[in-house]
VMD Tcl script that draws the C-alpha trace (Angstrom):
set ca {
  {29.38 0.28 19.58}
  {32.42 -2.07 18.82}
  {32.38 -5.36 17.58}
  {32.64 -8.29 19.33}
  {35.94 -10.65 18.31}
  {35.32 -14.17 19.09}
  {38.91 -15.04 17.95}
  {42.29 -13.39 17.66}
  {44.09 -11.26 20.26}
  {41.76 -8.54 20.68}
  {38.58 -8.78 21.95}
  {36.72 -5.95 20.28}
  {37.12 -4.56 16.32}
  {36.29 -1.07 15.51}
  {33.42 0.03 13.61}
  {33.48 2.64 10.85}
  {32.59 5.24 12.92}
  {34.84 4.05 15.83}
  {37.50 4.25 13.25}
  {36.68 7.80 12.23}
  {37.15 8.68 16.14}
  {39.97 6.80 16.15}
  {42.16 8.72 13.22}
  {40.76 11.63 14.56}
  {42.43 11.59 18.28}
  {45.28 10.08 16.47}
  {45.82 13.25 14.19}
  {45.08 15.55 16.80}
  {47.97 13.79 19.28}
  {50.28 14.10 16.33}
  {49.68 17.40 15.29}
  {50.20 18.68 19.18}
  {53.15 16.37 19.14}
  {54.66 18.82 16.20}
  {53.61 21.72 18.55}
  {55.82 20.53 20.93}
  {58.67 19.87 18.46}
  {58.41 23.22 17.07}
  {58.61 24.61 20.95}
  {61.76 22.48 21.44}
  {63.74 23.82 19.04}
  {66.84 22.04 17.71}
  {68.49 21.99 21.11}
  {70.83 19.21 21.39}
  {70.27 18.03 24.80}
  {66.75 17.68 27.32}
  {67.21 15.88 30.21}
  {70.42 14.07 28.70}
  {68.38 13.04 25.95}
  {68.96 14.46 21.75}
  {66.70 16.30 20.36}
  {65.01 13.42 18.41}
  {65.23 11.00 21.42}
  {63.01 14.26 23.24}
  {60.57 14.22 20.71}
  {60.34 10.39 20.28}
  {59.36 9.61 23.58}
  {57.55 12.54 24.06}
  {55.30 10.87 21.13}
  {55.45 7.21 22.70}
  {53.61 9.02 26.22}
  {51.41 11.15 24.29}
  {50.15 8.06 22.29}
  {49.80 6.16 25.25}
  {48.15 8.96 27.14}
  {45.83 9.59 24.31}
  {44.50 6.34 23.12}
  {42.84 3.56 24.50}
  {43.79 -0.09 24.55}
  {40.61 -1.35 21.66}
  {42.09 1.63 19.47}
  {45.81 0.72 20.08}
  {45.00 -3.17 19.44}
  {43.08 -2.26 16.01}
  {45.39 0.25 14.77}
  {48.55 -2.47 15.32}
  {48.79 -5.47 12.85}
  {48.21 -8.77 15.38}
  {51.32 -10.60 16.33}
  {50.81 -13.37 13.76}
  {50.84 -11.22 11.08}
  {54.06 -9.64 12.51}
  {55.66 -12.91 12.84}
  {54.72 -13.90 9.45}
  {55.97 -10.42 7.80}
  {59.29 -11.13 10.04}
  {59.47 -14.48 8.74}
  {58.70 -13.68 5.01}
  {61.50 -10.70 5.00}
  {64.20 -13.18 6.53}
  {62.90 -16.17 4.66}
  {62.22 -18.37 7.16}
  {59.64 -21.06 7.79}
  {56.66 -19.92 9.54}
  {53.70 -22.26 11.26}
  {51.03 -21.93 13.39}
  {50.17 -23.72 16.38}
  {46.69 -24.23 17.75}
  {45.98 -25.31 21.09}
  {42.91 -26.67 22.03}
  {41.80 -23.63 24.31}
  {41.72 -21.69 21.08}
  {45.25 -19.56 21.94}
  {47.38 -19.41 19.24}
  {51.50 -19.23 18.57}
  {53.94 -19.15 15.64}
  {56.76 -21.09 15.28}
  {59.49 -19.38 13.38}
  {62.53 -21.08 12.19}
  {62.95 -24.75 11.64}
  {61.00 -27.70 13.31}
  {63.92 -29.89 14.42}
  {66.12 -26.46 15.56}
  {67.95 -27.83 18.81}
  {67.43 -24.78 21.11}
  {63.83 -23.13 21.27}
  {63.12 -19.36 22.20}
  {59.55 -18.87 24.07}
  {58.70 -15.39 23.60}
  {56.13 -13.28 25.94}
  {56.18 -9.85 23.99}
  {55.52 -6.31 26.09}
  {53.03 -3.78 25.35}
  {51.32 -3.60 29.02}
  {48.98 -6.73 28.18}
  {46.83 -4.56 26.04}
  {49.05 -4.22 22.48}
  {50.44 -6.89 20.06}
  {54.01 -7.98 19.84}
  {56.20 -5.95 17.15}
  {59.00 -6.81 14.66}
  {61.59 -5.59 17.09}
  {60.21 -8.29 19.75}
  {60.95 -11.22 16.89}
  {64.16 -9.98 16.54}
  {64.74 -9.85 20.45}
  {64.04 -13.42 20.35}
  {66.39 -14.28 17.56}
  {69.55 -12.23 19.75}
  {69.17 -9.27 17.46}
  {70.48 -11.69 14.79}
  {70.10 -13.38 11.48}
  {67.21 -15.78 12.23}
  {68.57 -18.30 9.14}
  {72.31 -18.80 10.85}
  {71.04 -20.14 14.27}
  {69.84 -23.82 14.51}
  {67.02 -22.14 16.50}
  {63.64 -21.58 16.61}
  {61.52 -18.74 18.07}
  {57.99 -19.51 19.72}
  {55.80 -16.38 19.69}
  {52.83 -16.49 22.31}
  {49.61 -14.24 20.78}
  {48.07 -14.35 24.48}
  {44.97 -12.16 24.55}
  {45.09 -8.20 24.94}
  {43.40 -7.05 27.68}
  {41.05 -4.01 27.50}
  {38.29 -2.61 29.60}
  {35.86 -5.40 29.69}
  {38.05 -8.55 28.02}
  {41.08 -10.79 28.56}
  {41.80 -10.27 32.13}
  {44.21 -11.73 34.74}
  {44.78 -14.90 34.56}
  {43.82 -15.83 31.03}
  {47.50 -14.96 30.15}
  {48.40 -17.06 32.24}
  {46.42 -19.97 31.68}
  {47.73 -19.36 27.90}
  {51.58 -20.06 28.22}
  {50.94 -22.70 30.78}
  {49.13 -23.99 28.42}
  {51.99 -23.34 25.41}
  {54.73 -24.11 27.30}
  {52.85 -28.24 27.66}
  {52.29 -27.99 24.22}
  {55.72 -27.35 23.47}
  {56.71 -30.11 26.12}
  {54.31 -32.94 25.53}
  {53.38 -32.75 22.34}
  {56.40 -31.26 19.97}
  {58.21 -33.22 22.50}
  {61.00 -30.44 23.20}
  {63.06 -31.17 25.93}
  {63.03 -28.64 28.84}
  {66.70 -28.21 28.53}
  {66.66 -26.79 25.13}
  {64.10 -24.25 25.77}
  {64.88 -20.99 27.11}
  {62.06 -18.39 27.83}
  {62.22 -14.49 26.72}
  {59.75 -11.61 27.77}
  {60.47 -7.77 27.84}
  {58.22 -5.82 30.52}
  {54.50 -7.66 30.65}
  {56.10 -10.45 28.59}
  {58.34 -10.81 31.48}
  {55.99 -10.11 33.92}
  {53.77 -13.05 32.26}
  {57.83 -14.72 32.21}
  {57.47 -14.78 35.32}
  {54.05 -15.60 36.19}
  {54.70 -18.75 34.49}
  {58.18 -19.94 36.45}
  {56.37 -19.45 39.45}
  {53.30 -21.27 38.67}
  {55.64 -24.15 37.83}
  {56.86 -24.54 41.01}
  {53.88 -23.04 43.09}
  {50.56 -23.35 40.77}
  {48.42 -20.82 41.27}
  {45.01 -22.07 42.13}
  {42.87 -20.38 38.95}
  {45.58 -21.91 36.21}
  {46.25 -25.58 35.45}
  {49.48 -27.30 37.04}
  {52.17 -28.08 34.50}
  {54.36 -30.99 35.56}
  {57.72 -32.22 33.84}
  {61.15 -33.80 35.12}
  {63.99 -31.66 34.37}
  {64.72 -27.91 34.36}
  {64.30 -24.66 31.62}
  {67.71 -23.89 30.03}
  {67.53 -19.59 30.76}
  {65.54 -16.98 31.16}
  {66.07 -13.30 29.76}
  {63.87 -10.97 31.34}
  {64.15 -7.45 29.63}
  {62.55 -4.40 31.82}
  {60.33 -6.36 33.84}
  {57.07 -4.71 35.17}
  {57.45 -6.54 38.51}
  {54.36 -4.54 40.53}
  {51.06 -2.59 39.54}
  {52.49 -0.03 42.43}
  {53.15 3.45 40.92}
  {54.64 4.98 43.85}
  {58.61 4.23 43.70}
  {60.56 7.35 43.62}
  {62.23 6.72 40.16}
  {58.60 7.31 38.38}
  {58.92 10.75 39.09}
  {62.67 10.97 38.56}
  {62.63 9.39 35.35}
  {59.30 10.79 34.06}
  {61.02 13.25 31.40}
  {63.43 10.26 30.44}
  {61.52 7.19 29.70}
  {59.12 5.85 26.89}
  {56.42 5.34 29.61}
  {53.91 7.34 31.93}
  {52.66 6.52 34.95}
  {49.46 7.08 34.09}
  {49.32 4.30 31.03}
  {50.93 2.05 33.60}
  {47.79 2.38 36.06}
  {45.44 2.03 33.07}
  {46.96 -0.88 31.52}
  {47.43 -2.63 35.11}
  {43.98 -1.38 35.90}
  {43.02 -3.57 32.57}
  {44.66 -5.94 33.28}
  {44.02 -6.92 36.68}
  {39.81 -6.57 35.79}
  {39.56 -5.94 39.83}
  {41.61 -9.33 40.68}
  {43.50 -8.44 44.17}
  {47.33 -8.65 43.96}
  {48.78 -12.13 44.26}
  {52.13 -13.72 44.07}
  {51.84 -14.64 40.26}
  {50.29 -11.01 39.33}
  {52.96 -8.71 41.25}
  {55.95 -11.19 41.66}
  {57.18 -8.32 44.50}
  {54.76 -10.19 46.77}
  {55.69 -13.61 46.10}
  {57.59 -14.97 49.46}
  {61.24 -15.52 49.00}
  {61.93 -19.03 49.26}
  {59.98 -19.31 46.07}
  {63.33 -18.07 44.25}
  {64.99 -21.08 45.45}
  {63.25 -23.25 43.56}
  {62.54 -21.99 40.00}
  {62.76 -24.73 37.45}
  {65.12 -22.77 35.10}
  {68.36 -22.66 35.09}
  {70.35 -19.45 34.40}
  {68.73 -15.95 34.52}
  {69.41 -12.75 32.93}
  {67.43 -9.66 33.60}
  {68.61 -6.00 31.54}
  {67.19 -2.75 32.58}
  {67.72 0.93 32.31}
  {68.89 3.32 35.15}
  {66.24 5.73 33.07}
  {63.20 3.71 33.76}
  {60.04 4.64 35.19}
  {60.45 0.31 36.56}
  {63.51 1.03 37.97}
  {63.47 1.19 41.78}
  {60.63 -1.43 41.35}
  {63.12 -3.62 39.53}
  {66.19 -3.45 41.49}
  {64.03 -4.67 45.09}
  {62.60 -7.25 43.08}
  {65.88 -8.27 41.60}
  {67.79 -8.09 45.26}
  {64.90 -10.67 46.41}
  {65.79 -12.72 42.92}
  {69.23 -12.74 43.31}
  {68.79 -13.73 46.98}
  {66.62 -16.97 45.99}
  {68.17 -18.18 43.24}
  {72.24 -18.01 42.68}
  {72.62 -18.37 38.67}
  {71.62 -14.59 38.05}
  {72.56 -12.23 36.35}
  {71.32 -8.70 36.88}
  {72.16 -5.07 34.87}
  {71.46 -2.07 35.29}
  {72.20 0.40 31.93}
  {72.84 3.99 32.67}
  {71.27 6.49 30.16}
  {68.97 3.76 29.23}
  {65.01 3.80 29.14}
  {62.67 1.25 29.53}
  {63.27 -1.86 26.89}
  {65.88 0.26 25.42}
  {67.13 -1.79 23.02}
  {63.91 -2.64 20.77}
  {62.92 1.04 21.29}
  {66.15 1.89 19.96}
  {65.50 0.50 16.63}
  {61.47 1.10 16.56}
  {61.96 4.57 17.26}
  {64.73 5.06 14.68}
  {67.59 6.52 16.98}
  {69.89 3.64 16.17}
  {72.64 4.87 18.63}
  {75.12 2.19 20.23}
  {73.35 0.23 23.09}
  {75.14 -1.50 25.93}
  {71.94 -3.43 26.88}
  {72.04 -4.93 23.29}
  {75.13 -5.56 23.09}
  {75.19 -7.77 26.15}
  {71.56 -9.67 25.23}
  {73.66 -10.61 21.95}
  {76.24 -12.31 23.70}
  {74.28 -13.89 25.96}
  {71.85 -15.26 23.78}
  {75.38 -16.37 21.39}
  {76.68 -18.32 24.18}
  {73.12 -20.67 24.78}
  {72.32 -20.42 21.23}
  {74.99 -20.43 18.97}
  {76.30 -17.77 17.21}
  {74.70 -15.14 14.66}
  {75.30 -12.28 12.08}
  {73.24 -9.16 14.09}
  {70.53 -7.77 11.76}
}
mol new
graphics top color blue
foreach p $ca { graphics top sphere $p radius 0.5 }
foreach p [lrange $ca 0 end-1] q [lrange $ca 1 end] { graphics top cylinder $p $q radius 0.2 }
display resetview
């Protein structure tokens, strides 16, 4: 029987012999994992991809596949504890903020910094933000050379029975006022950053600005959002575009974990405009209260076909966007890049850096 959390990002804590379960179905996916290697060989190439980019995704679906969302949340250090390992390694300051609905976020970098980052990590609502996701923030650089400051969101993970739609929700509204009435950060200087879910809840939250849904407070303010940055947004629960059958052998994801996740997620809520942003009616575009947009995906995604309707209605709505598609890349490709050790060159990267150099300054890439 697991252990009720009343604080934190996870709902539930394993017990002891929850834990012994746990290491168990983790050994056993590993060990079938090196089955699978061994079977592979040392060819060079599988569906385009080398032989350790096979066997590294192969091991992202299997994990996925094989464990749940309580036993993914307590095998993963939270995200403050990420973002204070991230800030201890680059030595910069580190604080907590505590809003009164009991969420929490960290504030990386310094107080006064003239441009702010608000960052919405992935992990399909149900797993906690990783190094790689600070350093997306930062523009894949050196935290200490930008006069900015990353805001890290540790919205609640949603499992079978906790944290459903819209508590995330309700949580960066409820940041995003913090950050605007009480630090007193202009809206200009803030620009938002999520990478699938996180950009999904990215852009649950520009829509509720200008069209609040009716279960989350309203959030007024005069003026607009500097940018947005949406990495491999998961756009729609749907699993039944073409490209997540084409790109099933290519991507980091399964169709199967998406269902489960958005089956999580969702806790039987129907589909809205603010939970599957496909559905949302087009003039909303025109209005967004943010200024210029960037969204980065890979032609290798599971998200793909799902991403480029939603981006044709995007681009339709609202004129400062920018939209790209990476060929040979897989979903997030740049963070999984690094997390999964293949360290190859990365167009997707590459063009987040400048980006993010040009509205916040420029930065040594770490």
């Amino acid at each position: 029987m697991t252990v009720r959390v009343d604080v934190g990002e996870h709902a539930y804590s394993a017990t002891l012999w929850e834990w012994i379960v746990l290491l168990s179905k983790a050994t056993a996916i590993t060990f079938r994992l090196m089955l699978k290697a061994a079977k592979a060989g040392r060819r060079d190439q599988k569906n385009g991809l080398t032989f350790h980019q096979y066997i590294a995704y192969q091991g992202m679906r299997d994990y996925q596949c094989g464990l749940d969302a309580v036993a993914i949340q307590n095998l993963l250090p939270s995200t403050s504890k990420t973002c204070e390992g991230f800030a201890s390694r680059h030595r910069i300051a580190n604080s907590t903020i505590r809003l009164p609905c009991g969420t929490t976020a960290q504030w990386l970098g310094p107080r006064n910094a003239l441009k702010v980052v608000v960052l919405f990590h992935g992990g399909g609502y149900m797993s906690p933000a990783l190094s790689e996701h600070v350093s997306l923030a930062f523009g894949m650089s050196d935290p200490s050379r930008r006069d900015a400051a990353v805001v890290v969101l540790s919205y609640n993970l949603a499992c079978e029975s906790a944290n459903r739609y819209p508590r995330q929700l309700q949580q960066a509204v409820a940041l995003l006022g913090h950050l605007l009435h009480v630090e007193k950060v202009l809206p200009s200087s803030i620009t938002l950053l999520g990478d699938s879910a996180g950009a999904h809840l990215l852009l649950s939250l520009v829509l509720h600005l200008s069209h609040p849904n009716p279960l989350v407070t309203p959030l007024k303010f005069s003026g607009r959002l500097s940018g947005a940055v949406l990495v491999s947004p998961w756009v729609t629960m749907d699993t039944s575009a073409a490209s997540m059958q084409l790109n099933k052998d290519k991507d980091v994801l399964s169709a199967s974990s998406l269902e489960y996740w958005a089956q999580n997620f969702l806790g039987g809520a129907d589909y809205d405009s603010w939970n599957t942003p496909t559905m949302a009616p087009e003039e909303w575009w025109g209005d967004l209260l943010v200024d210029d947009i960037l969204v980065l995906y890979g032609h290798d995604e599971l998200l793909r076909d799902d991403t480029l309707i939603f981006c044709e209605r995007l681009r339709a709505g609202h004129a400062k966007t920018t939209v790209l598609d990476f060929p040979g890349e897989a979903h997030v490709h740049m963070l999984m890049n690094r997390f999964l050790r293949i360290n190859k060159p990365c167009k997707s990267e590459e063009t987040l850096v400048n980006w993010m150099d040009s509205h916040l300054g420029d930065g040594d890439c770490v």
